[in-house]
C-alpha positions in Angstrom: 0.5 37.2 -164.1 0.9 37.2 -167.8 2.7 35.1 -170.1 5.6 36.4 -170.6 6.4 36.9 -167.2 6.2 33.1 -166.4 8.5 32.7 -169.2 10.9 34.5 -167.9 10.7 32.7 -164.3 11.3 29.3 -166.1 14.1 30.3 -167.2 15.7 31.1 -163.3 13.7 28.3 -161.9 12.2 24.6 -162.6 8.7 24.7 -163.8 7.1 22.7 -161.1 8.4 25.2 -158.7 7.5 27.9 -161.0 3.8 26.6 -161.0 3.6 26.7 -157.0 4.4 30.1 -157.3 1.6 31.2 -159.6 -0.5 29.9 -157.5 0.5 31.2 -154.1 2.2 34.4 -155.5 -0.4 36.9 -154.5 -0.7 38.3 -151.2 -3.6 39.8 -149.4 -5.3 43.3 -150.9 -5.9 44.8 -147.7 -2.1 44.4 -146.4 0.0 43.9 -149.6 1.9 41.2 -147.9 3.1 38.1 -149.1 1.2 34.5 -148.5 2.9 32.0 -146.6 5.0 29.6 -149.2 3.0 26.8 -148.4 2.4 25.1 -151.7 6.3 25.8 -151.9 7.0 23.3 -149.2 4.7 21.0 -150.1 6.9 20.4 -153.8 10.2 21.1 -152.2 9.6 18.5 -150.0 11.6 20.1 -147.3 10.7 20.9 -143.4 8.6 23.8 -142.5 11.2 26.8 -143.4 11.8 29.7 -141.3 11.0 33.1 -142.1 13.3 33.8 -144.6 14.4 37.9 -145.0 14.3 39.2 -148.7 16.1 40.9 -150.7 14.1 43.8 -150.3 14.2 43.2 -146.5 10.3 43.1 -146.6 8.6 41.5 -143.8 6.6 38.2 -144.2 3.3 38.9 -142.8 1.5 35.9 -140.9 -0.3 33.9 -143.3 -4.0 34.4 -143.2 -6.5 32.1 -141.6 -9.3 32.5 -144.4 -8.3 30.2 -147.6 -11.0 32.5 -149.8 -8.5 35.6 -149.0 -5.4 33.9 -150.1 -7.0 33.0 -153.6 -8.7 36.2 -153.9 -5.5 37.9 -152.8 -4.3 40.9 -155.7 -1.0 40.2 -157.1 1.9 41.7 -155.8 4.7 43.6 -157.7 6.5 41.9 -160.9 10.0 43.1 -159.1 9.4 41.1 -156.0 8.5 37.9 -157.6 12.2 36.7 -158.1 12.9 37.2 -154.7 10.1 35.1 -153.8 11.4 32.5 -155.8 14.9 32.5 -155.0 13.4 32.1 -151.2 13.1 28.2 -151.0 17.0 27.4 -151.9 17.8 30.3 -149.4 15.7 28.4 -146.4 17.4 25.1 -147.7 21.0 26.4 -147.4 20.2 28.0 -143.7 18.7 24.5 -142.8 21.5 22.8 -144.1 24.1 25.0 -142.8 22.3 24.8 -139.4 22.2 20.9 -139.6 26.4 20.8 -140.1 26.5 23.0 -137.4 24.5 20.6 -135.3 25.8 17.5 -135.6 29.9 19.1 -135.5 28.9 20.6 -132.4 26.4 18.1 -130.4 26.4 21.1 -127.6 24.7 23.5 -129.6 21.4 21.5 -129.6 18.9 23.4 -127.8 17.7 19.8 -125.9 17.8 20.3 -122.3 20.9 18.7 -120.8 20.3 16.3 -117.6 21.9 18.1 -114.9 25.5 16.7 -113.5 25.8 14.0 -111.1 27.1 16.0 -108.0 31.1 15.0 -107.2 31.8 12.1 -104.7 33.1 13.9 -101.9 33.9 11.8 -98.7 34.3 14.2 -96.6 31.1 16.3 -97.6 29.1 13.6 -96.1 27.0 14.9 -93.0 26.9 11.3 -91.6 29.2 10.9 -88.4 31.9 8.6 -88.5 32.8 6.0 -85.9 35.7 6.9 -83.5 38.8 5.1 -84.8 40.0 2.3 -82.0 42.6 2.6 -80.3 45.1 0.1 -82.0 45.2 -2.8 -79.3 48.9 -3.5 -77.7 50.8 -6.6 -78.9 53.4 -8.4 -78.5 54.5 -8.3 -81.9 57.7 -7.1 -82.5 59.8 -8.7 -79.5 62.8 -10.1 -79.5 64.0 -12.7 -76.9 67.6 -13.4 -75.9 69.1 -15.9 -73.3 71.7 -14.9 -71.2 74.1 -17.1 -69.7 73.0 -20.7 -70.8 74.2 -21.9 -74.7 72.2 -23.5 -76.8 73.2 -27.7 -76.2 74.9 -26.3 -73.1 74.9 -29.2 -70.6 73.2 -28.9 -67.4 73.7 -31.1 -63.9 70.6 -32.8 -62.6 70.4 -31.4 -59.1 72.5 -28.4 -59.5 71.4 -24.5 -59.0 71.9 -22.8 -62.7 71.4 -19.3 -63.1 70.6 -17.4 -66.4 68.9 -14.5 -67.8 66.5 -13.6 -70.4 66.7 -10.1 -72.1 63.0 -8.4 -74.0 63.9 -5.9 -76.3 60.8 -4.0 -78.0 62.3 -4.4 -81.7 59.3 -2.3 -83.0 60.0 1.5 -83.8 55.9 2.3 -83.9 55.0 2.3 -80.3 55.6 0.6 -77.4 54.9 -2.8 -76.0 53.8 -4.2 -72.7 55.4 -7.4 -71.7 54.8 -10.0 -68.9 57.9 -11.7 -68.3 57.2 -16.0 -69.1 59.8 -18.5 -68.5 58.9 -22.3 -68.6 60.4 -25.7 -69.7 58.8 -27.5 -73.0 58.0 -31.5 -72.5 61.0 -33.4 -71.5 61.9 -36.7 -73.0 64.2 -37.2 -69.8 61.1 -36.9 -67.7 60.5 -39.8 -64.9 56.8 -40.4 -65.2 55.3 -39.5 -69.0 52.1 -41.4 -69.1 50.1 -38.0 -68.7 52.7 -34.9 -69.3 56.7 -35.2 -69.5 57.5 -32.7 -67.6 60.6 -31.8 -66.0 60.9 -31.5 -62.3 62.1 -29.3 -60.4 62.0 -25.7 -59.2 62.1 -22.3 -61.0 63.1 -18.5 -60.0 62.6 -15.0 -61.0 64.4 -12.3 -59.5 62.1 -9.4 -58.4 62.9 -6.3 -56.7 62.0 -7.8 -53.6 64.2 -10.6 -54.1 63.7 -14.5 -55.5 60.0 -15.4 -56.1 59.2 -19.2 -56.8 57.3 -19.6 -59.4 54.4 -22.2 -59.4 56.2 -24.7 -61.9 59.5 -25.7 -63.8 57.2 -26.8 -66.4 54.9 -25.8 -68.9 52.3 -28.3 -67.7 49.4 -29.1 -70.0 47.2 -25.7 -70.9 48.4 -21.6 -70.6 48.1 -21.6 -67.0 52.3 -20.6 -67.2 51.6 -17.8 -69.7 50.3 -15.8 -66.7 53.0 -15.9 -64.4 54.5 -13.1 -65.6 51.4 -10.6 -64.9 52.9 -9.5 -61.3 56.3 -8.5 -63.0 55.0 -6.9 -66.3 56.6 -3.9 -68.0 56.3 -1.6 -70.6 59.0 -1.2 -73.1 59.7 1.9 -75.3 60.9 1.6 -78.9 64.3 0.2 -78.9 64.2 -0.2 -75.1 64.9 -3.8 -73.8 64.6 -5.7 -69.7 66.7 -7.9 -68.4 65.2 -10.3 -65.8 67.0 -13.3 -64.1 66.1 -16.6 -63.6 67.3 -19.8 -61.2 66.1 -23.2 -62.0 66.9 -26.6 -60.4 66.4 -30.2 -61.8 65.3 -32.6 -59.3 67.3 -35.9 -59.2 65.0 -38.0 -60.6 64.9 -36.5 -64.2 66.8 -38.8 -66.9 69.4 -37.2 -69.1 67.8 -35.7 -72.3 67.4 -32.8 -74.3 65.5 -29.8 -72.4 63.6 -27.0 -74.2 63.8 -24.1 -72.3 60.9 -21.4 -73.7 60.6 -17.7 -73.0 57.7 -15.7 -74.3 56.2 -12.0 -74.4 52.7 -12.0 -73.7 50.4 -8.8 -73.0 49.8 -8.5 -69.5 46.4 -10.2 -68.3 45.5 -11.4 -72.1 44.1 -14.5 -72.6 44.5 -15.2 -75.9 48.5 -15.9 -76.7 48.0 -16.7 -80.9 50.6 -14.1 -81.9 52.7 -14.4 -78.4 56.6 -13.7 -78.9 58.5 -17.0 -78.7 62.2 -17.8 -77.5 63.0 -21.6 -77.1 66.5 -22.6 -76.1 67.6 -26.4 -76.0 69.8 -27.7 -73.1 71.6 -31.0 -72.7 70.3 -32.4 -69.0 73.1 -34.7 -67.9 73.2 -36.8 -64.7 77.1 -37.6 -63.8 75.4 -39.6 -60.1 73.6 -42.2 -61.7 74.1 -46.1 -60.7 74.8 -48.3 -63.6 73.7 -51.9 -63.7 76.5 -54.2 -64.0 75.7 -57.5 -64.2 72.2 -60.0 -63.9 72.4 -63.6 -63.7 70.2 -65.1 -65.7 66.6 -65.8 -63.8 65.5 -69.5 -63.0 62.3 -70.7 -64.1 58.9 -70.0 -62.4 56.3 -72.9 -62.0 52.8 -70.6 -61.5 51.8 -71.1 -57.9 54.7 -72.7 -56.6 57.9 -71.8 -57.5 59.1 -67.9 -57.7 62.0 -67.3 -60.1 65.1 -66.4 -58.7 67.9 -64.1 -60.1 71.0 -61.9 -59.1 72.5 -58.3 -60.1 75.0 -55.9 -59.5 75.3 -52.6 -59.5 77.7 -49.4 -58.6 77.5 -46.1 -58.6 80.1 -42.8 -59.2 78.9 -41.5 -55.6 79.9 -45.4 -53.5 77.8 -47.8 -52.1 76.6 -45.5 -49.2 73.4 -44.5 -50.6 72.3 -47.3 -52.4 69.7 -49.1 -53.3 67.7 -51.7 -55.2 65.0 -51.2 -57.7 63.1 -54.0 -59.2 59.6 -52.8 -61.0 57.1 -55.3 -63.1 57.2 -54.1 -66.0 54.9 -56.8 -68.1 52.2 -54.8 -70.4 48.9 -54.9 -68.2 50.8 -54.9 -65.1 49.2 -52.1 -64.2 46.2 -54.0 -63.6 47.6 -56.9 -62.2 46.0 -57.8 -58.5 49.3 -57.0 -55.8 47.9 -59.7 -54.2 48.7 -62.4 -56.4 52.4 -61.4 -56.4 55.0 -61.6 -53.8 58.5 -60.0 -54.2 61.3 -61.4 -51.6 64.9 -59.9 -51.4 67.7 -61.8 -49.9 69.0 -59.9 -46.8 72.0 -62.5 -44.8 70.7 -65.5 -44.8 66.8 -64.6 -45.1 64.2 -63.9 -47.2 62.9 -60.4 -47.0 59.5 -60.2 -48.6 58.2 -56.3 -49.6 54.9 -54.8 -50.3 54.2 -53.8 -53.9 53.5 -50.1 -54.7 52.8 -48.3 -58.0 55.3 -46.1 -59.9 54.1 -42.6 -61.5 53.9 -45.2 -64.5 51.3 -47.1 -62.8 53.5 -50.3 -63.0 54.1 -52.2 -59.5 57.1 -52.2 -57.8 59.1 -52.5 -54.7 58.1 -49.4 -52.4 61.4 -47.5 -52.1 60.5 -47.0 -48.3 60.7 -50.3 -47.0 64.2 -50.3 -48.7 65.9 -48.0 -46.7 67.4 -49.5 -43.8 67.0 -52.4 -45.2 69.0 -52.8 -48.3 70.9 -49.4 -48.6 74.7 -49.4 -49.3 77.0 -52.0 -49.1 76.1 -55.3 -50.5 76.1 -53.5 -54.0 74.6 -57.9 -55.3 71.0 -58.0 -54.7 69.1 -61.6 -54.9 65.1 -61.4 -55.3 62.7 -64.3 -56.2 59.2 -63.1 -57.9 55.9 -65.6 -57.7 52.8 -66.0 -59.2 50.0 -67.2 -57.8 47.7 -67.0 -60.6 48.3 -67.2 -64.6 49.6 -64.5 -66.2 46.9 -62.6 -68.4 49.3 -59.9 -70.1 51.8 -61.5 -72.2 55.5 -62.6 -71.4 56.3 -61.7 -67.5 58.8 -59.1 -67.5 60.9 -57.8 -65.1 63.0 -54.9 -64.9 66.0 -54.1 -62.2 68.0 -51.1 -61.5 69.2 -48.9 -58.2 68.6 -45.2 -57.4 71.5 -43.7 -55.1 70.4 -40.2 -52.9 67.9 -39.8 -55.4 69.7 -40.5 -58.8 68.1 -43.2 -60.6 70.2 -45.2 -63.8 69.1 -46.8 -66.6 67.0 -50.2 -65.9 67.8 -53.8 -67.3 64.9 -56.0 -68.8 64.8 -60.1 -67.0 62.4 -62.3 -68.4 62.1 -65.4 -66.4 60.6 -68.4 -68.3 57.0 -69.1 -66.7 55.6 -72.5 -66.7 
């Protein structure tokens, strides 16, 4: 290349490029082609290029192997020098150009692509699913109504009272199977409550075979009551509703007080009753045949051992004197473990002394055994006179008496007597 070529190249391009190109201008004598522009990288500073087309659309051979060929190589053309030159900002533009396009469009890289997580799918699974239970039947959903008794309605100790109790399935998503439960709460009124209040007495259902007794009035103490109602149980529809009646009878020996009356829904032959259907209805338990205590004189002193105290009470009742009779119970605190022996209880029947045995209440405390009463000291006097003795110390506190009557059954209020013991 002569001199006043590379004068004119200077004047298109910058020298130190123009140099690289002297150098690495000439191809290979054998196939006229042009050397690979590898000096031409090396001052651009820029990546390996790709085969750039020029201007005369001539093909760039491969560049040869043997270094001695590409120095020995004859010079090519002067016209197809510029072309060469102009090459290296062509390649820089096309890498540029592909660079914008690359990082615009991050899908264009040519990186392979980690293949897509398949779609959850629930019911692609090939695992078999459990068979869905069979939704267990409770007694949710039932309502309970009384029929025929008010709530604070008064009942009669000793009469027959009838009533109903209506279930009505209240819950439009299926049906409901119900065993009919009726049963009375603990009773304040109840005679004996040093174990259970309960109420006595007797309790009914109506069948279609007629009145079955049921096994108790009350409750009692565990769930025993919750399944009485297995041999009558029925299934109710949604909406639908039963109607079963009841009798009950309060014995005579219940106190007035207030009575809880509970109905309930459980499932037939369950025995778990946490989320049982509940209906509670309060009655008033009245006595009108009850004796009242009228007077009591006031007791004489007892001398331990020797002398019995002596007193005198009165009493009437709304039914006469007919079927009266005394009670007189020792009523001291401990006196359930008192020895009967040491204590003697004498009524005064005419003009003698009558003396009883000593018996324990449902209360455990002693008293006069009802049995040796009748006969004795039923009806008419409506005074009774009774002396009490001790014939030992007394261990548990102040002695104290308590005196009433019971007529057919029907036992009043009792009145305290505390005799001064010496």
């Amino acid at each position: 290349m002569n001199a006043s070529v590379i004068a004119r190249i200077v004047k298109i391009v910058p020298l130190a490029i123009v140099a690289a190109v002297g150098v690495a201008a000439c191809g290979s004598p054998e196939t006229g082609a042009l050397a690979a522009p590898t000096a031409v990288r090396s001052a651009a500073s820029v990546p390996a290029p790709a085969p750039a087309v020029s201007a005369s659309q001539t093909p760039v051979a491969t560049p040869s192997a043997d270094p001695s060929t590409a120095s020995t190589a004859a010079p090519a053309p002067t016209t197809e020098t510029p072309a060469a030159s102009v090459e290296v900002p062509a390649v820089a533009a096309a890498k540029a150009k592909a660079a914008s396009k690359t990082a615009a469009n991050p899908a264009a890289k040519t990186e392979p692509k980690p293949a897509a997580k398949p779609a959850t799918n629930p019911t692609a699974t090939t695992e078999p699913k459990p068979a869905a239970k069979p939704a267990p039947v409770a007694a949710g959903g039932v309502g309970i109504t009384f029929n025929g008794l008010g709530e604070g309605q008064s009942v009669e100790v000793g009469d027959l009272v009838s009533f109903s109790v209506t279930w009505k399935n209240n819950d439009a998503s299926g049906s409901r199977a119900v065993a009919p439960v009726v049963a009375t709460r603990q009773f304040e009124g109840a005679p004996c409550q040093v174990v259970l209040a309960m109420a006595r007495g007797t309790l009914e259902r109506k069948d279609a075979s007629g009145w079955k007794s049921l096994p108790s009035l009350s409750q009692g103490g565990g769930m025993d009551y919750a399944g009485t109602g297995n041999d009558a149980a029925f299934t109710l529809g949604a909406g639908e509703s039963r109607t079963v009646e009841y009798r009950m009878r309060l014995d005579a020996a219940n106190h007035p007080g207030r009575l809880a009356i509970e109905a309930d829904a459980p499932v037939p032959f369950v025995t778990s009753f946490r989320d049982m259907a509940r209906g509670v209805l309060n009655v008033a338990v009245v006595d009108h045949h009850r004796p009242v205590v009228t007077s009591v004189s006031t007791p004489t002193a007892m001398v331990v051992g020797r002398t019995p105290t002596e007193f005198t009470f009165k009493v009437s009742s709304p039914d006469g004197a007919a079927g009266l009779r005394p009670v007189v119970v020792l009523a001291s605190p401990g006196s359930d473990r008192v020895n009967p022996e040491d204590v003697t209880i004498e009524a005064k029947v005419g003009d003698e002394w009558k003396s009883f045995e000593l018996d324990q209440d449902c209360e455990g405390r002693y008293r006069v055994a009802p049995s040796q009463l009748v006969g004795v000291m039923t009806g008419a006097p409506v005074s009774y006179t009774f002396r009490v003795g001790m014939a030992k110390p007394w261990q548990g506190g102040p002695l104290e008496l308590r005196v009433g009557a019971g007529s057919d059954d029907h036992y009043g209020d009792t009145v305290t007597v505390r005799p001064d013991v010496r």
